[in-house]
C-alpha positions in Angstrom: 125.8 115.7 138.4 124.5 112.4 137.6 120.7 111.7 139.1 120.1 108.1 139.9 117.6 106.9 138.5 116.3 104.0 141.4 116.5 106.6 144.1 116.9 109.6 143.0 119.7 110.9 144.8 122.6 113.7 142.8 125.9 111.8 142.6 129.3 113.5 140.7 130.1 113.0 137.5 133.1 110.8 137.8 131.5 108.3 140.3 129.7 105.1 138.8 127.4 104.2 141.3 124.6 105.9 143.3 126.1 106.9 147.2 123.0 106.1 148.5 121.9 102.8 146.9 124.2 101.8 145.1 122.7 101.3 142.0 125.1 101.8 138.5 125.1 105.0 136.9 123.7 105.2 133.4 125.5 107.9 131.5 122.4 111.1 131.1 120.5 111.2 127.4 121.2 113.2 125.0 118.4 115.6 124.0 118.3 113.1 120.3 117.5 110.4 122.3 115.4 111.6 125.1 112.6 113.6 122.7 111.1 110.7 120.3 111.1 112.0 116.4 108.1 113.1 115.5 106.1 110.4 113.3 104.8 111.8 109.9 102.0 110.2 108.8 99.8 110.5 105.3 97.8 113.4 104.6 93.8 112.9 103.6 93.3 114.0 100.1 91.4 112.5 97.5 93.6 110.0 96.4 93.9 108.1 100.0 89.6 108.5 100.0 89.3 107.6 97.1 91.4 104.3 97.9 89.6 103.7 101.1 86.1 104.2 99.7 87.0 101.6 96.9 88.3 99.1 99.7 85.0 100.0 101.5 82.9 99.2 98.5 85.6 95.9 97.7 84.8 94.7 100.9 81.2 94.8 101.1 81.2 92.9 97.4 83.7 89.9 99.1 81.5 89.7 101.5 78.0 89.7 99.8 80.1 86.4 98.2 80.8 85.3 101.6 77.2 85.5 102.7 75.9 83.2 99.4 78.1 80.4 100.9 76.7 81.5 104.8 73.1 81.5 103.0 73.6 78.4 101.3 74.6 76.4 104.6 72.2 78.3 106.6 69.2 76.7 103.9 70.9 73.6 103.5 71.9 73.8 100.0 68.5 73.9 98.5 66.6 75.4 95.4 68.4 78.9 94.2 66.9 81.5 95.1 68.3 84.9 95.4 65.5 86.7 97.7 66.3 83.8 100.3 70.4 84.5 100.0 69.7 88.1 100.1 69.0 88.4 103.8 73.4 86.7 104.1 74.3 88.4 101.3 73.8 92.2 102.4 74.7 91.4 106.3 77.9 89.6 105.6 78.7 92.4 103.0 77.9 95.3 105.5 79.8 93.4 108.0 83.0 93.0 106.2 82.9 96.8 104.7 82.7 98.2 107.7 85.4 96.1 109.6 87.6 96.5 106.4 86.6 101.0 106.4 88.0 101.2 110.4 91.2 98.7 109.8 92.3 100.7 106.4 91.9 104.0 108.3 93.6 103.1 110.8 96.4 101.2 109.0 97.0 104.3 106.8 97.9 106.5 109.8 94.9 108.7 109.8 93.5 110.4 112.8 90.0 109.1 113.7 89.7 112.1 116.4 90.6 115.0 113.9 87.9 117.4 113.7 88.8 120.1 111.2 87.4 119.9 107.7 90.4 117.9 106.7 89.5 115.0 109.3 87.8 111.6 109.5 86.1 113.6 112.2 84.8 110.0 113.7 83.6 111.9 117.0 80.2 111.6 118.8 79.6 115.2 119.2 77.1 116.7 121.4 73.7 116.1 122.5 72.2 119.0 121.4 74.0 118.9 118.1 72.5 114.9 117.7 69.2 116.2 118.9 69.3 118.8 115.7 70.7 116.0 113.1 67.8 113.4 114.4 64.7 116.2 114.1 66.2 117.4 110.3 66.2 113.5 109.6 62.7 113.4 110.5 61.6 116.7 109.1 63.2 115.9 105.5 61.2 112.5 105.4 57.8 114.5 106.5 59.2 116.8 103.0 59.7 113.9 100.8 56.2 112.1 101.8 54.6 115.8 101.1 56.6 115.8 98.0 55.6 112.4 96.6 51.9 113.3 96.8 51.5 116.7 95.2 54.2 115.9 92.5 53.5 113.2 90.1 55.5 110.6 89.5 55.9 107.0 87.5 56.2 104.0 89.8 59.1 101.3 89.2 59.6 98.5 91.1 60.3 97.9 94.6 64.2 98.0 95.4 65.7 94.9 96.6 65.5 97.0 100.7 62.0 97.4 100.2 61.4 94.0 99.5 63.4 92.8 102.3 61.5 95.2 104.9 58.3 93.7 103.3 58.6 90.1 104.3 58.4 88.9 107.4 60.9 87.3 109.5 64.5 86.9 109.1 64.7 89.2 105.6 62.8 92.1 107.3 65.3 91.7 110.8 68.2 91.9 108.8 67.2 94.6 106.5 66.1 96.5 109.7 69.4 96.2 111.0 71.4 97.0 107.8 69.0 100.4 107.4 69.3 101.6 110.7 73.0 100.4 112.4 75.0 99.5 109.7 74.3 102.3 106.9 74.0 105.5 108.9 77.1 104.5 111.0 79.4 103.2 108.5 78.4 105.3 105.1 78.1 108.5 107.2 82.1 107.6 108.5 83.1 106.6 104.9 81.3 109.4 102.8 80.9 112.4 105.0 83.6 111.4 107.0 86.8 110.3 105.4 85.6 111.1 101.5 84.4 114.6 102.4 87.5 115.4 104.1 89.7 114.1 101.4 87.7 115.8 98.8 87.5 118.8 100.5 91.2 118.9 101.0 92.2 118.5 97.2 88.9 119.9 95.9 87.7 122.8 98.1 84.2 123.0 99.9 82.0 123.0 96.9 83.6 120.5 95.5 84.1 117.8 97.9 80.5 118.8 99.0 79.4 117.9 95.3 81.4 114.6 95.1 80.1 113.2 98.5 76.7 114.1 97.3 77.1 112.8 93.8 78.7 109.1 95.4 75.8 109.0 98.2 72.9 109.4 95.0 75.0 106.4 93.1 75.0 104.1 95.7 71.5 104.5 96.8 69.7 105.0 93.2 70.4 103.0 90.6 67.0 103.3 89.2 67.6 107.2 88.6 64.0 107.8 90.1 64.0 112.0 89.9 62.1 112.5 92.9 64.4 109.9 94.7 67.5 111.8 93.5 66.3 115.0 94.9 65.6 113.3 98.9 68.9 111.8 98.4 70.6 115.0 97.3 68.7 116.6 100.6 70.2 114.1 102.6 73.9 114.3 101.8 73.7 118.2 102.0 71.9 118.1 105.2 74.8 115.8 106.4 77.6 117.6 105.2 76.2 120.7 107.0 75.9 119.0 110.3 79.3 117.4 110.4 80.5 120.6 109.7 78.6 122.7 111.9 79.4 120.1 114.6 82.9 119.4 113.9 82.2 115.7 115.1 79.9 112.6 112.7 77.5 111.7 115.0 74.6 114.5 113.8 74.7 113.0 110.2 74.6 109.5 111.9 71.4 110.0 113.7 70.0 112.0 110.5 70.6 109.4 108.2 69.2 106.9 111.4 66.1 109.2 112.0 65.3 109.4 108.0 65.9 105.5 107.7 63.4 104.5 110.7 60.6 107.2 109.0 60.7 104.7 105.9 60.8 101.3 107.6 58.3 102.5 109.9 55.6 103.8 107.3 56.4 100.6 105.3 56.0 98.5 107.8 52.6 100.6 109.1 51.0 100.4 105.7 52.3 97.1 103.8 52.5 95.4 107.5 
């Protein structure tokens, strides 16, 4: 029997069009052509995170360029100064990296909404779960500020953050901005997200757990400051626990957010 398709009503086999309506009778679909082939698509391991994280960083250096030509407008072309370009430099670089981390992602196939250890696992999660990530970002800064006054350490200068949360204005907006929206979103979706699951596939827990953690100390330290390498270190671990323990990367977000407003806050409450 052939079913039409405008009114549903059975017709025979031999008949072309509908009793009923008269509407032509398509021929019925094969099974091939009724059920769509399934669409295979890439599988996170370390070499697709490791590409992405290197687009990531790529991205953020174009646009730190960008942002010199921005700043440069913006001050109408005067004296060179870095510290005034700085401000256009790191928000046009954050902005580009993290456009250019959700297009790649996407344009390689992966699934944003997977979960399991393997996956981007860009979910909120729950509450509860941000709740926990938020108080551990807190409680870890209340460690390091303990930390930095029973253990000695030498003092080096200021990083370029620090200088940008000290001055008032425009340099302190946008560093406030870059430490609190840009970097806990977007590094905790490129390194505990799609770089841990990539690791972990290729690597195993430990491993991928190291690697993350490793990456996450080089891109925050580059003075090698020991008792900074050991909150960093904190940090990532912390974050790798609560994106596992949630199955989602919103925990490590609003740890890495909670820890992030400690330090701009105290700055801001002591240097004014």
């Amino acid at each position: 029997m052939k079913c039409c398709d405008y009114c549903g009503k059975e017709n025979e086999e031999a008949l072309l069009y509908c009793l009923g309506c008269g509407t032509e009778l398509l021929p019925p679909k094969t099974v091939s052509e009724s059920v769509p082939k399934p669409r295979v698509s890439k599988v996170l391991n370390a070499k697709w995170a490791t590409v992405i994280l290197l687009v990531f960083i790529l991205a953020q250096g174009v646009g730190g360029l960008a942002g010199v030509l921005l700043g440069f407008a913006f001050t109408g072309g005067g004296a060179f100064s870095f510290e005034t370009l700085r401000p256009f430099v790191v928000m046009a670089g954050l902005i580009c990296g993290a456009i250019t981390l959700v297009w790649i992602t996407r344009a390689f196939g992966f699934r944003f909404h997977d979960i399991s250890p393997f996956g981007p696992a860009w979910v909120r999660g729950s509450c509860r779960d941000i709740g926990i990530g938020f108080a551990m970002g807190i409680l870890i800064y209340a460690a390091d500020w303990v930390l930095l006054r029973l253990v000695p350490y030498t003092r080096v200068p200021m990083d370029p953050t620090t200088r940008m949360i000290l001055r008032h204005g425009f340099p302190r907006i946008c560093a406030v901005i870059a430490c609190l929206l840009f970097a806990p979103i977007f590094e905790e979706m490129a390194i505990r997200g799609v770089a841990y699951a990539g690791y972990r596939r290729s690597f195993g827990p430990i491993g991928a757990a190291a690697l993350t953690t490793f990456l996450f100390v080089l891109m925050h330290e580059p003075l090698y400051r020991q008792t900074r390498i050991l909150q960093l270190t904190t940090i990532s671990l912390a974050a790798v626990w609560l994106r596992l323990r949630s199955r989602a990367i919103g925990p490590a977000i609003a740890q890495h957010f909670a820890y992030n407003a400690c330090v701009i806050g105290m700055l801001i409450f002591w240097h004014g």
